[in-house]
C-alpha positions as a Markdown table, in Angstrom:
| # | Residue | x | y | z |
|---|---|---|---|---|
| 1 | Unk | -17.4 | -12.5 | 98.1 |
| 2 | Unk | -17.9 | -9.2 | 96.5 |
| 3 | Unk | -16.0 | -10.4 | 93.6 |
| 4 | Unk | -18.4 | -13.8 | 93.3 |
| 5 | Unk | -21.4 | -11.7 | 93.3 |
| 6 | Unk | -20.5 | -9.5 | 90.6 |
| 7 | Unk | -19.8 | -13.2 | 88.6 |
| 8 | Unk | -23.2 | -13.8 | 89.6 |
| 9 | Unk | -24.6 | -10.8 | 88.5 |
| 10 | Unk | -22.8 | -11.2 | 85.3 |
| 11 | Unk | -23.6 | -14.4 | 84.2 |
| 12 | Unk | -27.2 | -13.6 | 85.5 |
| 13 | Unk | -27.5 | -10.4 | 82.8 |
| 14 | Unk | -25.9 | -12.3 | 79.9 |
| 15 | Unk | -27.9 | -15.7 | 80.4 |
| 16 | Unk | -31.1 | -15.4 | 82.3 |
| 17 | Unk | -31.6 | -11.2 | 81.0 |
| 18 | Unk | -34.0 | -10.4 | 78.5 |
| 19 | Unk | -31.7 | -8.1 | 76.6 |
| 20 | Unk | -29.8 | -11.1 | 75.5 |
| 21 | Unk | -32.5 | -12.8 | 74.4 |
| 22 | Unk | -31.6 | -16.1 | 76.2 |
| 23 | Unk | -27.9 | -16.6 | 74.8 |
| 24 | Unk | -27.5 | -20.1 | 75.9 |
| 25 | Unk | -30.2 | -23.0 | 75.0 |
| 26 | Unk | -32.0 | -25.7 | 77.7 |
| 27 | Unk | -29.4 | -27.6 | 77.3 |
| 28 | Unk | -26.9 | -25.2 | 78.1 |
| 29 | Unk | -29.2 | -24.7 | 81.1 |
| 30 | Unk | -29.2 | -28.5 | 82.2 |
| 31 | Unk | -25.4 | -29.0 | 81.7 |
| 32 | Unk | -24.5 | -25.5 | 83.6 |
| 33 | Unk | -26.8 | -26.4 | 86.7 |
| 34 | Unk | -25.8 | -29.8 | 87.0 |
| 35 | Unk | -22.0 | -28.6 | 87.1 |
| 36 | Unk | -22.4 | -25.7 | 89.2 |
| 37 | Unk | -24.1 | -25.7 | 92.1 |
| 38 | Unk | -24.1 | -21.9 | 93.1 |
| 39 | Unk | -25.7 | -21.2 | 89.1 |
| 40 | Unk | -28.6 | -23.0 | 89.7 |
| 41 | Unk | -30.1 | -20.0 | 91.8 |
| 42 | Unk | -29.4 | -18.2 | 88.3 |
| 43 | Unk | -31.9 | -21.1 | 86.9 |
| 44 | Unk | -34.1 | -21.1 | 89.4 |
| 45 | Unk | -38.3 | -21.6 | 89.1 |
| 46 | Unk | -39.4 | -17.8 | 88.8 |
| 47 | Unk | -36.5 | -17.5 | 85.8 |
| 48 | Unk | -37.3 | -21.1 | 83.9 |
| 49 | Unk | -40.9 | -19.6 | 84.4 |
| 50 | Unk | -40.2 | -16.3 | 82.6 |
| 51 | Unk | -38.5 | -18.0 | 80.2 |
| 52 | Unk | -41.3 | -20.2 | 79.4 |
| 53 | Unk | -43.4 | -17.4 | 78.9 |
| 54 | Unk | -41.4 | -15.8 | 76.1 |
| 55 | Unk | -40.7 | -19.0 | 74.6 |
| 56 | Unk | -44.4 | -19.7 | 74.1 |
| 57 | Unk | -44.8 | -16.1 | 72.9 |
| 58 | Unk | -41.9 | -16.4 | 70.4 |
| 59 | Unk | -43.8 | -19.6 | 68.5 |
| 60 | Unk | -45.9 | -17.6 | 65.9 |
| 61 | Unk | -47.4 | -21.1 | 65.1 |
| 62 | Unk | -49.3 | -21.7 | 68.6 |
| 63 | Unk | -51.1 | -18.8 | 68.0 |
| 64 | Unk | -54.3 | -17.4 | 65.7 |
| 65 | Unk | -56.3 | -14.7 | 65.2 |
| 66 | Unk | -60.1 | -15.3 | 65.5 |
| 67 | Unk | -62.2 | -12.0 | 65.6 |
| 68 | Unk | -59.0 | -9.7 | 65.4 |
| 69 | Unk | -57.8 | -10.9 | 68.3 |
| 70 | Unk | -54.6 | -13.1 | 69.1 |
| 71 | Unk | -55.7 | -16.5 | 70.4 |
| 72 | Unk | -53.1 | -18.9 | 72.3 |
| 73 | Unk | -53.2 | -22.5 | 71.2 |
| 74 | Unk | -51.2 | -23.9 | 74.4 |
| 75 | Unk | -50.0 | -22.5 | 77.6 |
| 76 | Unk | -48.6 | -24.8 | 80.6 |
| 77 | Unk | -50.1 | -25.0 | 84.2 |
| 78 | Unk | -47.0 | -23.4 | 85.3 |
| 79 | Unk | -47.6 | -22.2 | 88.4 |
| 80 | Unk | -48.0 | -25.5 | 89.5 |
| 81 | Unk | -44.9 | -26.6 | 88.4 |
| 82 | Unk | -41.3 | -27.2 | 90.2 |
| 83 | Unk | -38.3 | -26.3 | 88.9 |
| 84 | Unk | -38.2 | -30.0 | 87.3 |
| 85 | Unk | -41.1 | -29.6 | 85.4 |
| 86 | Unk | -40.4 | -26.1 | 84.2 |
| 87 | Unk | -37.2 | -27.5 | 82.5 |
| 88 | Unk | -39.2 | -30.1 | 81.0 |
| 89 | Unk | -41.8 | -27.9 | 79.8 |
| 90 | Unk | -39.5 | -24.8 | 78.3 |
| 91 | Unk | -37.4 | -28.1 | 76.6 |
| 92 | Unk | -40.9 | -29.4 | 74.8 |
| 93 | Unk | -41.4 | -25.8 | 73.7 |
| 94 | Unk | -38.1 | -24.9 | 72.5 |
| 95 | Unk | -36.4 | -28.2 | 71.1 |
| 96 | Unk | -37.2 | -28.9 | 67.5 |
| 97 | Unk | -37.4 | -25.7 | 65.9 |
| 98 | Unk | -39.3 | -22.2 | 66.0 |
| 99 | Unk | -41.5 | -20.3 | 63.7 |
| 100 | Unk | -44.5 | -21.5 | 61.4 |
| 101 | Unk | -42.9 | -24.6 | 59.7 |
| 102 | Unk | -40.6 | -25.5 | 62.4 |
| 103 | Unk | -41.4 | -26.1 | 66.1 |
| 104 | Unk | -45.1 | -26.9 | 66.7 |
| 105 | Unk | -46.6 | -25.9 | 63.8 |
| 106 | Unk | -48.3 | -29.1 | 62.6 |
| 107 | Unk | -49.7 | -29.6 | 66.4 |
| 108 | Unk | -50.9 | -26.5 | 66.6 |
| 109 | Unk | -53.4 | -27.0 | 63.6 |
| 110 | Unk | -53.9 | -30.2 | 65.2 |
| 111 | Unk | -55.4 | -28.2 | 68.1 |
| 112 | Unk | -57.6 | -25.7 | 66.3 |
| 113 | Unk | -58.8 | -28.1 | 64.3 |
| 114 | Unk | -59.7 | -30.0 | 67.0 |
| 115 | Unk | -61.0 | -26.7 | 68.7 |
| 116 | Unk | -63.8 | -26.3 | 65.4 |
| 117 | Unk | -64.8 | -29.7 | 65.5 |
| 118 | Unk | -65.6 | -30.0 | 70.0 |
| 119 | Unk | -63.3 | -32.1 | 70.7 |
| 120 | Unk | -61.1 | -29.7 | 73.4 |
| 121 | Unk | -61.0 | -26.2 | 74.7 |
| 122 | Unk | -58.4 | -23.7 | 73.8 |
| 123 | Unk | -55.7 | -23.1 | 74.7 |
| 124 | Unk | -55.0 | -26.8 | 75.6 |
| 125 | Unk | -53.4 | -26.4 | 78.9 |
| 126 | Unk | -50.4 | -28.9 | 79.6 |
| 127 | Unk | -49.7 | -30.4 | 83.0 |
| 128 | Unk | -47.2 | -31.9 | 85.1 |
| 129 | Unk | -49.0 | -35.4 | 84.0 |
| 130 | Unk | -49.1 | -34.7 | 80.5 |
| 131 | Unk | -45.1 | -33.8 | 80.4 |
| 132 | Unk | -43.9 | -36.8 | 82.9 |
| 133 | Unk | -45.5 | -38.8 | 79.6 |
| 134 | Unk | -41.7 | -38.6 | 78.7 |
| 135 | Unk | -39.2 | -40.5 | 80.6 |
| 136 | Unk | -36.5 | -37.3 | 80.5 |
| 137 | Unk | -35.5 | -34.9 | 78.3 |
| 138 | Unk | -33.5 | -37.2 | 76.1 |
| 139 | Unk | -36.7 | -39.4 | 75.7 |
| 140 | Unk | -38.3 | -36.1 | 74.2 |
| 141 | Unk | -36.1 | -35.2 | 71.7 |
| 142 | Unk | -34.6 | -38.8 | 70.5 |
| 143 | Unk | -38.6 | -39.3 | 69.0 |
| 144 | Unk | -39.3 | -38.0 | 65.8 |
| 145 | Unk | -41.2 | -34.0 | 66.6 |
| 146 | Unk | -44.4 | -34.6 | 66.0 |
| 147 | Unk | -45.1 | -37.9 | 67.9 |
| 148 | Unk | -43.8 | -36.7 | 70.8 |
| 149 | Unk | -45.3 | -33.7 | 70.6 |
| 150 | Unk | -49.1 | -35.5 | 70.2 |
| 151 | Unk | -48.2 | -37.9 | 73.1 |
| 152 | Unk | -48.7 | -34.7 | 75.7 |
| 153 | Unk | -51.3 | -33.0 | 73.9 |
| 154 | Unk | -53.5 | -36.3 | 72.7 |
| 155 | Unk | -54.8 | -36.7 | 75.9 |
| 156 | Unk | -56.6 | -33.6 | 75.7 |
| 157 | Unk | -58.6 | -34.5 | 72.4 |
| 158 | Unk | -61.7 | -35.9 | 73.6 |
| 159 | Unk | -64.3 | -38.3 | 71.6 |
| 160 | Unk | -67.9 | -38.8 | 71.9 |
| 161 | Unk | -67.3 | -42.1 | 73.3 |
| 162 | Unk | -65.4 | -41.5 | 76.1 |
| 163 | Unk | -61.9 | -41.7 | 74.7 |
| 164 | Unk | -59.5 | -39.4 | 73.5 |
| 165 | Unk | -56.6 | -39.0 | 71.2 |
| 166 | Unk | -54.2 | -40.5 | 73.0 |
| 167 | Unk | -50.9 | -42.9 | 72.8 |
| 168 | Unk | -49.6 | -45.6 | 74.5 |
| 169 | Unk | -46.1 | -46.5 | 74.5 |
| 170 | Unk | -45.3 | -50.3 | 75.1 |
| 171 | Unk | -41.3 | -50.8 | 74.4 |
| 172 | Unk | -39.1 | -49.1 | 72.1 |
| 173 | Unk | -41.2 | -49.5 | 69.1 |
| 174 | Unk | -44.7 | -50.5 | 69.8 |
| 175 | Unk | -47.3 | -47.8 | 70.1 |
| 176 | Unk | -51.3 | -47.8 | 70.4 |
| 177 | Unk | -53.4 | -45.1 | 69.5 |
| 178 | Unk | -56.7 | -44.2 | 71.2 |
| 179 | Unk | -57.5 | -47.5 | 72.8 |
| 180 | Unk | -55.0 | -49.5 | 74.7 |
| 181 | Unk | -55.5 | -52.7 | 73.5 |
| 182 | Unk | -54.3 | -55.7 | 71.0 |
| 183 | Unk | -55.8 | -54.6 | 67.5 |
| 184 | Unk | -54.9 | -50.5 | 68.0 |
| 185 | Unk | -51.6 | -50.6 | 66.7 |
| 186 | Unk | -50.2 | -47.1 | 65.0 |
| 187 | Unk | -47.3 | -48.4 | 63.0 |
| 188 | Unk | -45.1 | -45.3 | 62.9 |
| 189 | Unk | -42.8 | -45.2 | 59.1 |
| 190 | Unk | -44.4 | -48.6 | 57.7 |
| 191 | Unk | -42.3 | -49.9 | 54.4 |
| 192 | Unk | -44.2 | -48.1 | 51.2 |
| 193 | Unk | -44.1 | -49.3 | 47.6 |
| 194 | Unk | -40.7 | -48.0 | 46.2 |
| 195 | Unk | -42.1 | -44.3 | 44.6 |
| 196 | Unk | -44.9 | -44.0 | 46.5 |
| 197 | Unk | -46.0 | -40.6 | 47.0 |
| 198 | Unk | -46.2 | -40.8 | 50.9 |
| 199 | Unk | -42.1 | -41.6 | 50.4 |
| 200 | Unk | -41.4 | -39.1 | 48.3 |
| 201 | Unk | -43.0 | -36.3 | 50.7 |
| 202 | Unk | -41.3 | -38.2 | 54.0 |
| 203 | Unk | -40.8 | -35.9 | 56.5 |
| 204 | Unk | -38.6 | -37.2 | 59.5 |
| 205 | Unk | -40.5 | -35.3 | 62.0 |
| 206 | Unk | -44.0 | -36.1 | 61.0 |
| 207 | Unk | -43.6 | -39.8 | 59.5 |
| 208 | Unk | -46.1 | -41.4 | 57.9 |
| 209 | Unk | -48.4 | -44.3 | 60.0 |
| 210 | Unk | -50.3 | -47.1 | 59.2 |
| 211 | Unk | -53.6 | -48.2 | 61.3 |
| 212 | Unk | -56.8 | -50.0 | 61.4 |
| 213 | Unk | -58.4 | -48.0 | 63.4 |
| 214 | Unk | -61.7 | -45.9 | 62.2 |
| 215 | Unk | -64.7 | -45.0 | 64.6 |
| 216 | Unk | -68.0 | -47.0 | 64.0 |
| 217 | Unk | -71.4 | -45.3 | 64.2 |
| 218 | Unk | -73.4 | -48.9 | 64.2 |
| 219 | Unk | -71.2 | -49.9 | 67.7 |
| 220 | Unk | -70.8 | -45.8 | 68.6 |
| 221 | Unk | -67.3 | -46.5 | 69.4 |
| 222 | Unk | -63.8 | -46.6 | 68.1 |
| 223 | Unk | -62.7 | -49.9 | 66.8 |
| 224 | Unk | -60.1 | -51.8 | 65.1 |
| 225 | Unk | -61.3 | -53.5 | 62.0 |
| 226 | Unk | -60.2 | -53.8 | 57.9 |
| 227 | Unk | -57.4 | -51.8 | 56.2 |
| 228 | Unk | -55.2 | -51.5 | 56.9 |
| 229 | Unk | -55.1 | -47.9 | 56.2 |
| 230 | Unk | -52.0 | -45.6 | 55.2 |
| 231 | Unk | -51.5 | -41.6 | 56.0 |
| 232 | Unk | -48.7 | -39.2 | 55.1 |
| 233 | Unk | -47.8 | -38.3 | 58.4 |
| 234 | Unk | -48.6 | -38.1 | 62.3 |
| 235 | Unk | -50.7 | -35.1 | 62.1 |
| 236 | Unk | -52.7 | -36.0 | 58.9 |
| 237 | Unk | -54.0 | -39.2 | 60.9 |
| 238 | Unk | -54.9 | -36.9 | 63.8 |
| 239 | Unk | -57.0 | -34.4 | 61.9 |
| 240 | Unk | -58.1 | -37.3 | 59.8 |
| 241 | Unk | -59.3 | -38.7 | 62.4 |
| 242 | Unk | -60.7 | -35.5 | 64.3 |
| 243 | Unk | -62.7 | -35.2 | 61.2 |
| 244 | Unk | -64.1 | -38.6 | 60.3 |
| 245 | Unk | -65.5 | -38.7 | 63.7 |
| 246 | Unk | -67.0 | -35.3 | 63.5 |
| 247 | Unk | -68.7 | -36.7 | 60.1 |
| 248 | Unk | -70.2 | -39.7 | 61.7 |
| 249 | Unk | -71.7 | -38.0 | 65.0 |
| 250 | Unk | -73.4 | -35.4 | 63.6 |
| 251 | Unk | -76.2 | -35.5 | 61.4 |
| 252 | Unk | -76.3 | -33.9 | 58.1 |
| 253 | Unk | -78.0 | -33.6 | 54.9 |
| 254 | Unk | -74.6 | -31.8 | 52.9 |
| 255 | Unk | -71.4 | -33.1 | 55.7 |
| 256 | Unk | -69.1 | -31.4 | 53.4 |
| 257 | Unk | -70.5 | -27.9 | 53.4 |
| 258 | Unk | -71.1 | -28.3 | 56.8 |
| 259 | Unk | -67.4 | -28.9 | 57.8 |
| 260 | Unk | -66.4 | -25.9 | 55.1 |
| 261 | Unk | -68.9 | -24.0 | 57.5 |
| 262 | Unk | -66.6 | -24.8 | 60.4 |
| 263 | Unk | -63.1 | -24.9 | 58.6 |
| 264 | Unk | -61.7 | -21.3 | 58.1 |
| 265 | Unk | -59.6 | -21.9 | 55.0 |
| 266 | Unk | -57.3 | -18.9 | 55.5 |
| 267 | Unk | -56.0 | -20.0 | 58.9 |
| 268 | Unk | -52.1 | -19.8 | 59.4 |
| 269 | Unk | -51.8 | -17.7 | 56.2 |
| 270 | Unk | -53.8 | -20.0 | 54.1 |
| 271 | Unk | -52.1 | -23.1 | 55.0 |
| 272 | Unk | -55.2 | -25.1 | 55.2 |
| 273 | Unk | -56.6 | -23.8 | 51.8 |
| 274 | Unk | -53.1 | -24.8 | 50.1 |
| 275 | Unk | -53.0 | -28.2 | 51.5 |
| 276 | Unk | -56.6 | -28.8 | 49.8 |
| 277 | Unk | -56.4 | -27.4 | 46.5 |
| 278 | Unk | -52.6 | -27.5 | 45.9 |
| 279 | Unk | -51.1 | -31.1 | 48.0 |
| 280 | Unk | -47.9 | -31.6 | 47.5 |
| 281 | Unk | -49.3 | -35.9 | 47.7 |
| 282 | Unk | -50.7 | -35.6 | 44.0 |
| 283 | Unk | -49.3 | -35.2 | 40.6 |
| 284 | Unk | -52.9 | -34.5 | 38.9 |
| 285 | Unk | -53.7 | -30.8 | 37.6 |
| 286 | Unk | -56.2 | -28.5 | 39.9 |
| 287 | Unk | -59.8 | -28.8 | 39.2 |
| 288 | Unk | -62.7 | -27.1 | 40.4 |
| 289 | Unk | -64.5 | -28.5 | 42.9 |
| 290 | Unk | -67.8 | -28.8 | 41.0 |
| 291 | Unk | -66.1 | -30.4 | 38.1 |
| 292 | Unk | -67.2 | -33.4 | 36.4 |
| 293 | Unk | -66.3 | -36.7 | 37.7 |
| 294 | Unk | -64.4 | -37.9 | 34.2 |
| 295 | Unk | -62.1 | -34.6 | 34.8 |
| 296 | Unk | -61.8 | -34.7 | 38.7 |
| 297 | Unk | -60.7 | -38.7 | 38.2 |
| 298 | Unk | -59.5 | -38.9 | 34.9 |
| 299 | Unk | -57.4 | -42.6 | 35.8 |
| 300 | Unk | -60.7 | -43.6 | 37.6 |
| 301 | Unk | -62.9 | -42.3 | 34.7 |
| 302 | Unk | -60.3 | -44.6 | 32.2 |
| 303 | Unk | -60.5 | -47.7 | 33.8 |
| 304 | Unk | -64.2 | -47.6 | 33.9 |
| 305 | Unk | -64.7 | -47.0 | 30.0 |
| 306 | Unk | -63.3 | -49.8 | 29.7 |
| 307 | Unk | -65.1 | -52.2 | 31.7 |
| 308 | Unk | -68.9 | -50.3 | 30.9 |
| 309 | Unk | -68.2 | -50.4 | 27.2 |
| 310 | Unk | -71.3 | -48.9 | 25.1 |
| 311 | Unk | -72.7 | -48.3 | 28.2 |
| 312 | Unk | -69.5 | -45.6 | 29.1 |
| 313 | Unk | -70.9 | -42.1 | 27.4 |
| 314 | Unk | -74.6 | -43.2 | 29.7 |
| 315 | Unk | -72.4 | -42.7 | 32.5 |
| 316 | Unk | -69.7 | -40.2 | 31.8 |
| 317 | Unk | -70.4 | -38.2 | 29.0 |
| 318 | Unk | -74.3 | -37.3 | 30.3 |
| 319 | Unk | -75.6 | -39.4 | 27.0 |
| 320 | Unk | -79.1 | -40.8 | 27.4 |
| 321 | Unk | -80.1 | -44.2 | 24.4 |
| 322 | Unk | -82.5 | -41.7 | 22.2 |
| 323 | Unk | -79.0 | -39.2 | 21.8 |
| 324 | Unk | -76.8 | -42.1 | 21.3 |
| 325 | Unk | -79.4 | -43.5 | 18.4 |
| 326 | Unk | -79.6 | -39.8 | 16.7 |
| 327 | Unk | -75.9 | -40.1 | 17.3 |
| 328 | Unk | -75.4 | -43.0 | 15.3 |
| 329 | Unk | -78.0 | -42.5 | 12.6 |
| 330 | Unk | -75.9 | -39.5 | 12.2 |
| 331 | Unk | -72.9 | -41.3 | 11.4 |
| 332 | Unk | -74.7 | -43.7 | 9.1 |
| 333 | Unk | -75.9 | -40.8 | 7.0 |
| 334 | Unk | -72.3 | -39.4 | 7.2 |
| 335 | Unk | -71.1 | -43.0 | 5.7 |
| 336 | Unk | -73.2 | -43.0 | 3.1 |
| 337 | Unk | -73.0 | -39.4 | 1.6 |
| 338 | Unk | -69.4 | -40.4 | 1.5 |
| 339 | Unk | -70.1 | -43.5 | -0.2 |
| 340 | Unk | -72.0 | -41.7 | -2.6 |
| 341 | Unk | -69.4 | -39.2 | -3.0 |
| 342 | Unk | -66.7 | -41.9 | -3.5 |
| 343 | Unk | -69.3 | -43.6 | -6.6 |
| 344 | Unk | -70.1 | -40.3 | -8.0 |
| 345 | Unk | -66.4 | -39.7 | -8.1 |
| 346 | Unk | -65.5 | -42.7 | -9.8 |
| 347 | Unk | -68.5 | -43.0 | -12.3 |
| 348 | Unk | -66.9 | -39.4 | -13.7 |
| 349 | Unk | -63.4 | -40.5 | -13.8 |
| 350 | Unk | -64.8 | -43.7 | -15.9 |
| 351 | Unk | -66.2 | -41.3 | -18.5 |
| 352 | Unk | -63.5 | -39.3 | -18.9 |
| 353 | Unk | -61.0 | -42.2 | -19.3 |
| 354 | Unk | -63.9 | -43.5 | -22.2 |
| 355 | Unk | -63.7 | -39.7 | -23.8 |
| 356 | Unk | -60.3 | -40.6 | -24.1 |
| 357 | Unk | -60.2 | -44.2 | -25.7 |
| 358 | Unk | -62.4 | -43.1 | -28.5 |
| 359 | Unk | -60.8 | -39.7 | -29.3 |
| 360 | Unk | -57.3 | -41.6 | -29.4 |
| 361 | Unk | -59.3 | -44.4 | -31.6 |
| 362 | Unk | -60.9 | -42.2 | -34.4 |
| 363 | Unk | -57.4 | -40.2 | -35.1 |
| 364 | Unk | -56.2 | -44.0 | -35.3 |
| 365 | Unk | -58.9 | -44.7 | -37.8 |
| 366 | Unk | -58.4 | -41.3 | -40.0 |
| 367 | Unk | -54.3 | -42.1 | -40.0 |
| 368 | Unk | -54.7 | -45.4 | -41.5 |
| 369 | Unk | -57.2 | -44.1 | -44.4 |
């Protein structure tokens, strides 16, 4: 006996201690206390919930500083949880990576975006409910990261209308967004033109989707209608979302300095300000934002040239009928001093080439005498 508790007590320091910095991972967890039944005291709620703990603490991406203070994105209703759900919560947080790229870094700027714009309270707090949206563990893990990820956090988005940001699974493939009906389709990795941008930037963990969903401010609801329309990723048709609802609920003489009012730019090192004046989905050079429109949309700009015509530079270049007139008067004068030039030009070499012809005729003359 003495001898089983000191196995105990070994095991316990090297796998449940915080000096070893939880050697083995959840599913090293899962597998021991399914084959061991004496372990799973060494497993038990009070150590999966200290584990959870410093798991949430150890993701650098679910947390932000507003006013020089640390602010938690998520946290779990933990105390409320058994030991079934504090597997399945310390698996969400852990599985799929760690740090600012990895892990939950694109829903956690889901969620503060979210946060500026109304639509939910931080920290999201995650429940039993929101974690059972996952049939088990390998459920979790076999979708791609982000996705699953929004499918336990969506619900606590909330819109204007009554809804919120959340999925609905039907089969192995088929998933609705937002509403659950016929129409509300998010078509997760649609086939893209061969070198389209969208393809190029594919990443497996935050695929692009495909929808026709956008919210109406004539029926004050969301609805399914046009498109369809294409984003990079999961998370870009969340915040895209987020802020195109934000846009059409609240009214505004300037929306776009309005939502710079509520964006902080420099969140998660500057992320945010990258992804707007350096995206990775364009191949055109940095411009200002106040640039003109013929050197913000220089293909755009092109193709309209040449379907205005004469009436291009009006439009483009800032020229107004009495400029283009001087414009072209200019040019005429321009023509015609170099006509002038040209005739003046020649009339000289004609006299020098009949200098010529009667020097050459007179010797002629005086040779034959």
């Amino acid at each position: 006996m003495q001898h089983h508790e000191q196995q105990q007590h070994l095991v316990s320091y090297l796998c449940v201690g915080r000096r070893s910095r939880y050697l083995l991972s959840i599913k090293d967890v899962v597998r021991l206390r399914a084959a061991c039944t004496w372990l799973r005291e060494l497993f038990g709620a009070a150590q999966l919930r200290d584990r959870l703990s410093h798991s949430l603490g150890s993701q650098a991406g679910l947390r932000r500083a507003v006013n020089g203070q640390q602010v938690q994105l998520l946290r779990f209703d933990d105390d409320q949880f058994g030991t079934h759900d504090l597997l399945a919560a310390v698996c969400v947080v852990e599985e799929g990576g760690w740090g600012e790229e990895g892990g939950w870094g694109e829903m956690a700027e889901v969620i503060e975006l979210a946060g500026q714009c109304g639509n939910c309270e931080l920290p999201v707090t995650l429940g039993g409910a929101d974690i059972n949206t996952h049939a088990n563990i390998t459920a979790y893990v076999s979708a791609p990261r982000v996705l699953a990820q929004l499918k336990m956090v969506g619900r606590h988005v909330h819109f204007s209308d009554g809804t919120c940001m959340q999925l609905f699974q039907h089969g192995n493939e088929d998933v609705r967004a937002i509403i659950d009906e016929p129409g509300f389709e998010l078509e997760v990795d649609p086939p893209l033109p061969a070198g389209h941008l969208y393809e190029q930037h594919r990443q497996p963990h935050d695929l692009p989707v495909r929808s026709r969903i956008f919210y109406s401010t004539v029926r004050g609801r969301w609805v399914s209608s046009g498109g369809p329309f294409t984003n990079a990723s999961v998370s870009s048709f969340v915040n895209y979302k987020t802020l195109d609802h934000f846009i059409r609920t609240h009214q505004t003489t300037d929306t776009y300095m309005y939502i710079l009012t509520i964006l902080n730019r420099d969140v998660g090192g500057g992320r945010l300000d990258d992804l707007l004046t350096e995206s990775p989905l364009t191949t055109e050079a940095a411009v200002c934002e106040g640039g003109l429109f013929k050197h913000r949309f220089p293909l755009t700009t092109q193709l309209a040239r040449a379907v205005l015509g004469a009436a291009a530079p009006f439009v483009f270049d800032g020229q107004v009928p009495q400029q283009q007139q001087q414009q072209q008067q200019q040019q005429q004068q321009q023509q015609q001093q170099q006509q002038q030039q040209q005739q003046q030009q020649q009339d000289e070499d004609d006299d020098d080439n009949e200098s010529d012809d009667g020097e050459g005729g007179a010797a002629e003359a005086e040779g034959g005498g």
